[in-house]
C-alpha positions in Angstrom: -15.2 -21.9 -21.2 -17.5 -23.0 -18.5 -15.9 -26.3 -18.7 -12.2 -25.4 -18.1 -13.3 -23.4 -15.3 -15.1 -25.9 -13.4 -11.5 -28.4 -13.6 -9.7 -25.1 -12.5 -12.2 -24.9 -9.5 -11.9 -28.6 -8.8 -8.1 -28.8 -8.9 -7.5 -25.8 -6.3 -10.6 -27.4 -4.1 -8.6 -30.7 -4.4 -5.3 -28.7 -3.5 -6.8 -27.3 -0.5 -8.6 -30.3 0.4 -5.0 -31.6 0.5 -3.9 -29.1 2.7 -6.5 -29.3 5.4 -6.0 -32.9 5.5 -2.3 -32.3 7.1 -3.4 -31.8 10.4 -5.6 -34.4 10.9 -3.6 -37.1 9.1 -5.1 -39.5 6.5 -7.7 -41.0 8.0 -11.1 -41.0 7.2 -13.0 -40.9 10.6 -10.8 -38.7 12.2 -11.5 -36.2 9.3 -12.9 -32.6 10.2 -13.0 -29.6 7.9 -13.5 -26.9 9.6 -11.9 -24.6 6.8 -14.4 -25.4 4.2 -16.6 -22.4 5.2 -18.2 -20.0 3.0 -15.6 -17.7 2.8 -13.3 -20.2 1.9 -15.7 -21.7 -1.0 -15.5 -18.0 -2.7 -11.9 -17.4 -1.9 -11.3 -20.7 -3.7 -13.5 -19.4 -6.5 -11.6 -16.1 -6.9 -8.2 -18.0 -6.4 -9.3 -20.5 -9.2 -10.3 -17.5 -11.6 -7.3 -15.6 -11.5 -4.6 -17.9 -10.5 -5.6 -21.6 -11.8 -8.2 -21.0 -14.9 -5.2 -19.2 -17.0 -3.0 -22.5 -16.6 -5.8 -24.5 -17.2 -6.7 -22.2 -20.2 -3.2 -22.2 -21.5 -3.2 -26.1 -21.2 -6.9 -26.2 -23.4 -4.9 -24.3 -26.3 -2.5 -26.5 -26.3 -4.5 -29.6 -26.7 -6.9 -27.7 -29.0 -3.4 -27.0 -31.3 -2.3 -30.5 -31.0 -5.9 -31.9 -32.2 -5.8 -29.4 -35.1 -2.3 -30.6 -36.3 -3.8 -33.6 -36.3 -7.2 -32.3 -38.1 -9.5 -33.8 -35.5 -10.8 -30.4 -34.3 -14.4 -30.9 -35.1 -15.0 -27.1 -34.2 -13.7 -23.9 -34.4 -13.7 -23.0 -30.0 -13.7 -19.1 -31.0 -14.8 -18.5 -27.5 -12.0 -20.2 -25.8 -10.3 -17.9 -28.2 -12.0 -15.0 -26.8 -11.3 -15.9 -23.2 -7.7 -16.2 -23.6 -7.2 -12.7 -26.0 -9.3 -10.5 -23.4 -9.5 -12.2 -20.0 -5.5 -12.9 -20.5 -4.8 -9.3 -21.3 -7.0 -8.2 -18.5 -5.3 -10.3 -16.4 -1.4 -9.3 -17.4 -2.5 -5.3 -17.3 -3.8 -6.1 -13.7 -0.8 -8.3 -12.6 1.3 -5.6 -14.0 -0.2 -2.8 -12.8 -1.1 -3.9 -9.0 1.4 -6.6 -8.6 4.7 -5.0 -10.0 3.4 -1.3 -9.5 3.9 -0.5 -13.1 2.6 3.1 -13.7 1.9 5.2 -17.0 4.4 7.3 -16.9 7.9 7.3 -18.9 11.4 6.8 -17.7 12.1 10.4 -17.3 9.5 11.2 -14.9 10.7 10.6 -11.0 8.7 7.9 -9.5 7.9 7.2 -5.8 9.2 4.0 -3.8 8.7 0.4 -5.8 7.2 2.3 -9.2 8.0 1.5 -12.4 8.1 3.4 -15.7 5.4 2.5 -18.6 7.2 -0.8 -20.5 6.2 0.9 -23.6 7.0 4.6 -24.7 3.5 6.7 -24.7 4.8 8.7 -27.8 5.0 5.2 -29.6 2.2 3.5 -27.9 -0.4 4.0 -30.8 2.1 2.1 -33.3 1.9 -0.9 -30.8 -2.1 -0.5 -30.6 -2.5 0.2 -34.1 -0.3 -3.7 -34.6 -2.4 -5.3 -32.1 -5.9 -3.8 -33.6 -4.9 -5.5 -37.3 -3.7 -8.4 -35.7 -6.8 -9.0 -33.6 -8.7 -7.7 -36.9 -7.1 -10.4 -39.4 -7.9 -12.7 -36.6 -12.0 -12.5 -37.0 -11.4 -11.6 -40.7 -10.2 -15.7 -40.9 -12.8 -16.8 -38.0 -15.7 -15.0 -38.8 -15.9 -14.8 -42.8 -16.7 -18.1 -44.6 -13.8 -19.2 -46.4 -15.9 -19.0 -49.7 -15.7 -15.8 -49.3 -12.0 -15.1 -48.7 -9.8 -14.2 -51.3 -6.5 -16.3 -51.3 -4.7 -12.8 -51.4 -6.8 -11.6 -48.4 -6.2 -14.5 -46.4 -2.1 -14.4 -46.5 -2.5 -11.0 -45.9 -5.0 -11.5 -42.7 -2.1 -14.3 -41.8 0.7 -11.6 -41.8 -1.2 -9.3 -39.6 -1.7 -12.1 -36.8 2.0 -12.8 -37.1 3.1 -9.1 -36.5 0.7 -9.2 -33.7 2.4 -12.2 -32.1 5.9 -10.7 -32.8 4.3 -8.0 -30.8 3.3 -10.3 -27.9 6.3 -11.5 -28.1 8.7 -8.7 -27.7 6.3 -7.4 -24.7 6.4 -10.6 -23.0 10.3 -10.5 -23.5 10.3 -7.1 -21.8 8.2 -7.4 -19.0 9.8 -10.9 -18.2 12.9 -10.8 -16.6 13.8 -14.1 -15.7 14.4 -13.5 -12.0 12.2 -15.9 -10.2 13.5 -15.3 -6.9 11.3 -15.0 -3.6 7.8 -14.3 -5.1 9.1 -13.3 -8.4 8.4 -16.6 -9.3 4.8 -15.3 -9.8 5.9 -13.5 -13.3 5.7 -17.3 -14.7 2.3 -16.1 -15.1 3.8 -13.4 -17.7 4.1 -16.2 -20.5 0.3 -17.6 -20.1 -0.7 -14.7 -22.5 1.7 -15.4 -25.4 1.4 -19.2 -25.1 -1.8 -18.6 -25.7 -1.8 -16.0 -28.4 0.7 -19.0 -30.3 -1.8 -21.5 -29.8 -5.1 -19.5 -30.7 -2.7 -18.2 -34.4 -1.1 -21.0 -35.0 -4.7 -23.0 -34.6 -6.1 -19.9 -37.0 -3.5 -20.7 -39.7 -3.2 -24.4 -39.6 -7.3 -25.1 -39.7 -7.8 -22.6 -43.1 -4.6 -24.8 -44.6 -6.9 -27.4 -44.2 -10.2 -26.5 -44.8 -8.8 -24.4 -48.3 -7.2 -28.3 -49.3 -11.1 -29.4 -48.6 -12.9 -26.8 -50.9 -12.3 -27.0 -54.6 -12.4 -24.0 -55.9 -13.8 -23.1 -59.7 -11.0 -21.7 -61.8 -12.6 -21.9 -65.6 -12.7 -18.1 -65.5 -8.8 -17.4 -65.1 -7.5 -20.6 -66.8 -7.7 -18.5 -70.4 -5.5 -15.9 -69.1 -1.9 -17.4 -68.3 -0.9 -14.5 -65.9 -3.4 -15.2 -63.9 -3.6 -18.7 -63.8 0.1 -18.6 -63.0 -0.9 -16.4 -60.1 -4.1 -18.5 -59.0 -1.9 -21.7 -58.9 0.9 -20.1 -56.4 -1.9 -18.4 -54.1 -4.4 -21.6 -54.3 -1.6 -23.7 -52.5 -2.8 -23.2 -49.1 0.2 -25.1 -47.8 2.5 -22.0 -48.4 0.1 -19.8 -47.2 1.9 -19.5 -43.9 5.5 -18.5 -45.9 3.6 -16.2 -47.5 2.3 -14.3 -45.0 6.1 -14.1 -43.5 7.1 -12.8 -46.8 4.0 -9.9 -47.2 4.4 -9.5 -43.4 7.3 -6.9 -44.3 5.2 -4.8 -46.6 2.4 -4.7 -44.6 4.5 -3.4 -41.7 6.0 -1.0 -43.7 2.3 0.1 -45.4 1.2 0.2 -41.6 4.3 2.7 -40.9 3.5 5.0 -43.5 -0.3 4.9 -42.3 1.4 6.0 -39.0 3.2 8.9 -40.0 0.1 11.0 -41.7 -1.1 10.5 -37.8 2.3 11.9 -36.7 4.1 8.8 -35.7 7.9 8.6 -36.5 8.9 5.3 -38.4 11.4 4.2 -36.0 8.4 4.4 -33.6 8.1 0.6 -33.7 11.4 0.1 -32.2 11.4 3.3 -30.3 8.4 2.1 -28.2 10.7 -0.4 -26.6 13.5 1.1 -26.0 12.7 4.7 -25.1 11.8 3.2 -22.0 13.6 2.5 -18.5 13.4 -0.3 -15.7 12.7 -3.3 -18.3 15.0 -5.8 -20.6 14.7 -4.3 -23.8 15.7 -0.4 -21.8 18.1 2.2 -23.2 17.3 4.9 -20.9 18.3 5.9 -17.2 15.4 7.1 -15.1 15.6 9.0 -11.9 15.9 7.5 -8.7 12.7 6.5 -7.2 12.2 9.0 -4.2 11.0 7.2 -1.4 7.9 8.6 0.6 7.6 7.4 3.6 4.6 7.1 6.3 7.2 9.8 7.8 4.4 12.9 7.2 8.0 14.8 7.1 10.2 12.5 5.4 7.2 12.9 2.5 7.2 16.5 2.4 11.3 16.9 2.5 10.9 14.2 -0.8 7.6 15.6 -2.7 7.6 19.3 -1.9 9.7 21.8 -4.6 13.2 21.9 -4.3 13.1 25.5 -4.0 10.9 25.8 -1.0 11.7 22.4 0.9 15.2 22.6 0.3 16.6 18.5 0.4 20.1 18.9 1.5 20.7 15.2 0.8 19.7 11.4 0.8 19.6 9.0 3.8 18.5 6.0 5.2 15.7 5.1 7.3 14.1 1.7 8.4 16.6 0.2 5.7 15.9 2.7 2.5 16.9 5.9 1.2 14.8 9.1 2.0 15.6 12.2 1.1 16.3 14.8 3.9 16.6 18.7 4.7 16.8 20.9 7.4 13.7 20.2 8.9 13.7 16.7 8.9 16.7 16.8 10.4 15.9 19.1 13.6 12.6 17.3 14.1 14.4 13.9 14.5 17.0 15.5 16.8 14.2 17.4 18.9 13.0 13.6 18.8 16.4 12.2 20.4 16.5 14.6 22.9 12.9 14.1 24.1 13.9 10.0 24.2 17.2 10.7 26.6 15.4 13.2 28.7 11.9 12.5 29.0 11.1 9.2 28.0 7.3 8.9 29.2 6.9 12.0 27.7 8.4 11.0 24.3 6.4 7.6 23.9 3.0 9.9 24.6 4.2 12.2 21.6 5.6 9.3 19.6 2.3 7.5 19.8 0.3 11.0 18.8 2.5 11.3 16.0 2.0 7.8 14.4 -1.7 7.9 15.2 -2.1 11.4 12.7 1.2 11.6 11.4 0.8 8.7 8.9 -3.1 10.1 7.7 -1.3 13.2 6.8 1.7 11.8 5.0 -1.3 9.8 3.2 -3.1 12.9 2.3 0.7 14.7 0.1 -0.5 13.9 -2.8 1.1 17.1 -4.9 4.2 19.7 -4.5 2.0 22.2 -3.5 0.6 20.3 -0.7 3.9 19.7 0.6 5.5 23.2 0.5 2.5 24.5 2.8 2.9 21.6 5.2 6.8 22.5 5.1 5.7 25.9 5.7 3.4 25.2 8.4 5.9 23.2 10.5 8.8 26.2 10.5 7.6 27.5 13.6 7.8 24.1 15.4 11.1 23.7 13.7 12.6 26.6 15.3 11.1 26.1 18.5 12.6 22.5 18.3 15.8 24.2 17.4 16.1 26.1 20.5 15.4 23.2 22.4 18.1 21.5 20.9 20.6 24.1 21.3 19.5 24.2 24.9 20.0 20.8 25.6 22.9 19.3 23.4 27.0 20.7 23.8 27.2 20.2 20.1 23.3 21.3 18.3 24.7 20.8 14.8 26.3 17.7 15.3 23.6 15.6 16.7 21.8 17.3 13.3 23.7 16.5 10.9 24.2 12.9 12.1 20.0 12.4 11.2 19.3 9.5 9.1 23.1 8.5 8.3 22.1 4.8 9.0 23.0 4.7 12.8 20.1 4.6 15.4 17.7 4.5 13.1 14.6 4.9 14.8 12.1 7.4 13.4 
């Protein structure tokens, strides 16, 4: 581990090194590096743990996979193992969680601006935990337990749990991943580190107990009297088919996991359901709400979060390029708004710049329906006073209000 990580923090010290050299062109005396401060020497090692280490990882696998194939592994590297299974899924929750706003909740719950529903349905979720757990358990079952003491039956079996649990990482990967790399999408590249990985670390797993099992002769006087099982012992004690084996038990254990499931109240199509019961992702059959937007608008955020009941949304529009939704109130305020910009403009600017100053703090702090409606409450005595104003000032009051937030003059 430390040894991967020091390449990754050479190669983005090297990048950067690179980079500051643009400046100052290419040679040697005229060289100064300024950038290479403190700060930058921890920003480089943060960078390098979350951004270059998991390439560098991924590449480590690879070779490690390539060197078993070719049975010159002369050790086992279960800690690179363990890097990659919990630092990568760290990693991916985090990445999925802050950088594509993914949120617990299910399709039919109404998110707010760039949310997204949970990739896997919550009522399904502990099928898809339950997989991973035996798959991450037949793992250590093959790495930890000397091979002396594995049972050829045991083994297969530990093999078809780690290939349900990379069928698992699979179909996640294929729903997260949609394979639109435009603009900064380009970062959900990162998306297929974790099942590379999980491939290499398996497929390593399998491949190196193929080989040591052909190594280790195995003492068979005791069953060679009974023909059954000798018959048995000679088609389990070919290590070579272990791994068609485990594709061929792989179907019974799922189904032996599934009926485990239902005494805990899981339905058996919950395997499949956990994928599709879901909206926003690739393997998706459902429709979820539109996203409402809140906006740093304190009143555009209560005409959105408040109860429909109380607030009273008469419609969607658009402001600063996206749809809010708008009532009454929201609509009067940004006409009172208007008015105050035509007539007074001085005046206007001094409320405008009061209003962004504890208007957004506010809009931060409507975190719940509840919170909203009183705020909505609250303001209906500055809506009607903004009302008369309006009537007072405009020939046609319910034009300019209706005309709020229909995409024109968009301003506030």
């Amino acid at each position: 581990m430390g040894i991967s990580y020091i390449i990754a923090m050479i190669l983005f010290v090297m990048y950067q090194l690179a980079e500051s050299l643009r400046p100052y062109g290419y040679g040697l005396g005229r060289l100064s590096l300024p950038e290479f401060s403190q700060e930058s020497i921890i920003w480089s090692l943060f960078v390098s743990l979350i951004f270059v280490y998991p390439i560098v990882l991924t590449g480590y696998h690879i070779v490690l996979l390539y060197l078993e194939v070719k049975k010159k592994l002369l050790k086992p590297f279960i800690r690179f193992d363990q890097v990659a299974i919990w630092y990568g899924l760290i990693l991916e929750f985090l990445y999925l969680t802050e950088g594509k706003y993914v949120t617990g909740s299910d399709w039919s719950v109404q998110l707010k601006n760039l949310e997204m529903h949970t990739p896997i349905f919550s009522e399904a979720a502990p099928t898809i935990i339950f997989i991973f757990t035996i798959g991450i358990a037949g793992y250590f079952y093959l790495r930890v337990r000397p091979l002396k003491k594995i049972p050829p039956l045991m083994a297969i079996i530990s093999i078809s749990a780690m290939y349900l649990w990379v069928i698992e990482v699979l179909v996640f990967t294929v729903q997260v991943f949609k394979g639109d790399l435009s603009g900064d999408k380009w970062l959900d590249l990162y998306l297929l580190v974790y099942p590379v990985c999980i491939i290499c670390i398996v497929a390593r797993t399998v491949i190196s107990k193929v080989h040591e099992w052909q190594e280790y002769e195995m003492e068979r006087t005791k069953i060679q009297s009974n023909p059954l099982l000798n018959f048995a012992d000679k088609i389990l004690s070919n290590s070579k088919l272990w791994p068609i084996y485990a594709i061929v038990l792989m179907f019974p254990l799922l189904g032996i996991i599934i009926g485990i499931l239902l005494l805990f109240g899981q339905a058996p199509d919950s395997v499949i359901k956990a994928w599709t019961e879901t909206a926003d992702w690739t393997l998706s059959l459902k429709e979820a709400p539109q996203n409402i937007e809140y906006d740093e608008h304190y009143l555009c955020t209560v005409a959105a979060g408040g109860h429909r009941k109380v607030v009273k949304p008469v419609r969607k529009g658009i402001r600063h390029g996206h749809e809010v939704i708008v009532n009454r109130q929201l609509c009067i305020a940004n006409a009172f708004e208007q008015i105050l910009e035509e007539k007074t403009p001085r005046f206007h600017k001094l409320v405008r710049g009061v209003y962004d100053r504890y208007g957004f703090s506010v809009a931060r702090l409507i975190k719940s329906k509840w919170i909203a409606d009183i705020i909505y409450i609250m303001m209906k005595p500055l809506e009607w006073i903004f009302l008369a104003v309006i009537y007072m000032s405009d020939a046609h009051p319910e034009n300019r209000i209706a005309t709020q937030y229909m995409g024109k003059n968009d301003l506030y």
